[in-house]
N, C-alpha and C positions, 0 to 999 in steps of 0.2 A: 676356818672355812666359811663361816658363816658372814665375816667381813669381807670374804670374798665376792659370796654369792651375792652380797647385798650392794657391793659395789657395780656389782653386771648389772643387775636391777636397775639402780639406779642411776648410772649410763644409758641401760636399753629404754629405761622413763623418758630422760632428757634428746636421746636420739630421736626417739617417737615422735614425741612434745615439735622437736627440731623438721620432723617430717611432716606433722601433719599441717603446721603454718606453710612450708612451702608448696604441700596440697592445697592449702585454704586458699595460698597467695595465686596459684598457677587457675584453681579453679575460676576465682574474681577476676583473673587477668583473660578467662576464656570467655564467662557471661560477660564481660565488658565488650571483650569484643564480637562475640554472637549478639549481642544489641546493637553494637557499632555497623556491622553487616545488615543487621536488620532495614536498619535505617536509612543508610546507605542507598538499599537493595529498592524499600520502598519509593525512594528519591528517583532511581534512575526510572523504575516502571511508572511514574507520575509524571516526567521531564517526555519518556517516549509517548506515552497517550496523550499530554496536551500536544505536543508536535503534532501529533499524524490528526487529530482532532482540529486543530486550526493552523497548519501546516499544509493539509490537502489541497483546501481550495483554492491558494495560489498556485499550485505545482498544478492545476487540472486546466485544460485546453479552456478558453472560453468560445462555445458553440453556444451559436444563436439557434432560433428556431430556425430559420433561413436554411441555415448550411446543412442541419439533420433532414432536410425535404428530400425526395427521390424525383427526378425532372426526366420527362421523355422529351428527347433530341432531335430535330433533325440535322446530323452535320454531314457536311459536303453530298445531300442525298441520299444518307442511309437513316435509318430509325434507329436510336441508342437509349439506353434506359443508364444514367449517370446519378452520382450524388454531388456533383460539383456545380456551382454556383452558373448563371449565365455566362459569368467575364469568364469563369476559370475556363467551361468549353469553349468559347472565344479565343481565348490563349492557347488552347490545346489544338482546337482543329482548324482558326481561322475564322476567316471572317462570312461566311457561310455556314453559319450557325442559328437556329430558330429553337426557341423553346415550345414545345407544341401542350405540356401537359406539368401538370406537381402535385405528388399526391406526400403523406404523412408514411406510409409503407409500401416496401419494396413491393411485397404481393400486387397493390394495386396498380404499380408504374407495369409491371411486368402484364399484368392482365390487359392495360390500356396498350401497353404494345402490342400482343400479340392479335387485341381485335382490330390493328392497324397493319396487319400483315407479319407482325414478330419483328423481333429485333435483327439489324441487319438487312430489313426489307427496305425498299424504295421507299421516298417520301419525297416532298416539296414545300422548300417555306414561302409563306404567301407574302 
């Protein structure tokens, strides 16, 4: 009985023995690859921030100081408050177009219109 029990023993020894390398092996096969990812992971967030970091500023409009001005109108005889260039209101209303005013914000285009009767009111290019 006793060469019995000592053969189960010593079976369940080498089964163990047999399990716990292929724990050891599955574990080393998982930190392998949880660093594998790591790396990976830190690769791809290093690839996205230099992109968008030196990437932006070809993707972004180039606006001069010129085109961000706010310009009061006079076209075909009415008073307009626009962001578009001299040529572009030229293009848009014709050739009956005066530039009477440019300011840096809208508030003040909108103020110089309205002490010239508001937008929409009569006007005359000289």
């Amino acid at each position: 009985m006793k060469s019995v029990y000592r053969k189960m023993l010593t079976q369940t020894y080498r089964e163990s023995k047999k399990h716990r390398s292929i724990i050891a092996a599955l574990l080393e096969d998982h930190q392998m690859k949880k660093t594998t990812n790591l790396i990976l992971g830190s690769a791809i967030t290093l690839l996205i921030a230099l992109a968008t970091v030196v990437g932006v500023p070809t993707f972004a409009p180039n606006h001069t100081n010129e085109d961000s001005k706010y310009r009061v109108f006079c076209a075909n005889g009415k008073l307009e408050v626009e962001q578009r260039t001299v040529e572009q209101e030229k293009n848009a209303r014709g050739s009956g177009v005066c530039l009477l005013a440019e300011f840096d914000y809208l508030s003040d285009a909108d103020k110089y219109a309205e002490s010239h009767g508001g937008k929409g009111s009569d006007c005359k290019c000289n």
